[in-house]
C-alpha positions, -999 to +999 in steps of 0.1 A: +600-714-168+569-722-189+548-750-182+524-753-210+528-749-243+532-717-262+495-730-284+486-735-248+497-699-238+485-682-265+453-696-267+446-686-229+458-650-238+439-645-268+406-656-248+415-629-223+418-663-193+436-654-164+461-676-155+493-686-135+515-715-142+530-735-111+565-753-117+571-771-086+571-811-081+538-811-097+529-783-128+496-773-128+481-738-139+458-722-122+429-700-141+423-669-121+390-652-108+373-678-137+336-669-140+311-698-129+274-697-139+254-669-129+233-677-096+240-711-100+268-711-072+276-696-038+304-669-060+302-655-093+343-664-098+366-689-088+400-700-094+405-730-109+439-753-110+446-782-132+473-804-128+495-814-158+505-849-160+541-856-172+540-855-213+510-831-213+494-820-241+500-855-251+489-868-215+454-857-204+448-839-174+424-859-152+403-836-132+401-799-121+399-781-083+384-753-074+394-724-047+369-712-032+346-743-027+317-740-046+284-747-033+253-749-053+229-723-045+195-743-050+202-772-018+229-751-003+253-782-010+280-792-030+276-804-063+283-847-066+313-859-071+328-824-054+331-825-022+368-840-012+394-817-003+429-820-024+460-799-012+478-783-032+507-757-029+496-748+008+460-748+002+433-768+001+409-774-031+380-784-037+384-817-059+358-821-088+364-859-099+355-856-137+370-879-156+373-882-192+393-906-208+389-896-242+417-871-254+438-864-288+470-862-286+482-833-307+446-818-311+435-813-277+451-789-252+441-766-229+407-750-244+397-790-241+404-785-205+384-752-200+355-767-228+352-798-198+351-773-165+327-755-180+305-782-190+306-795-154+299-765-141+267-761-165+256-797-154+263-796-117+235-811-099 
């Protein structure tokens, strides 16, 4: 079974995103070998999961996790606001708390979701 939309879907395909959706008690997705900014983290790829609330794409998703940790490479530290664990599906993520509480219901979707990660991870100080 699906857990996103087929817009959702397509629009991850067509931008060539990895991706694997999880229908369990919570649906999430979960972007695949994702790439972060060069030499600004510890990896050049990560996978990335976001959870999708009940009524998504009319709900937004809150914030987004990331397998492995990243760690910044200037400071050798986490980046703020990322540095709590949150299990998920037998593992354990690391929880970037970006929250953005402005969201369209019938415009955004998914590529509002990946626009926000990688603005965070452009910004992460």
């Amino acid at each position: 079974m699906s857990v996103l939309p087929s817009r959702c879907r397509k629009y991850l395909d067509e931008h060539a995103v990895a991706f694997e959706e999880v229908d369990g008690p919570q649906k999430a997705i979960i972007l695949r070998a994702y790439p972060v900014p060069s030499g600004r983290f510890n990896v050049e790829k990560a996978d990335f999961l976001i959870v999708l609330p009940n009524g998504y794409p009319d709900v937004r998703p809150d914030m987004f996790y990331a397998l492995p940790w990243l760690k910044l490479v200037k400071g050798d530290r986490y980046p703020n606001c990322a540095d709590q664990p949150f299990d998920f599906s037998g593992q354990r993520w690391q929880r970037w708390s970006r929250h953005q509480d402005q969201w369209r219901p019938g415009i955004d979707g998914i590529w509002t979701m990946l626009r926000r990660l990688d603005a965070a991870l452009e910004a992460a100080a």
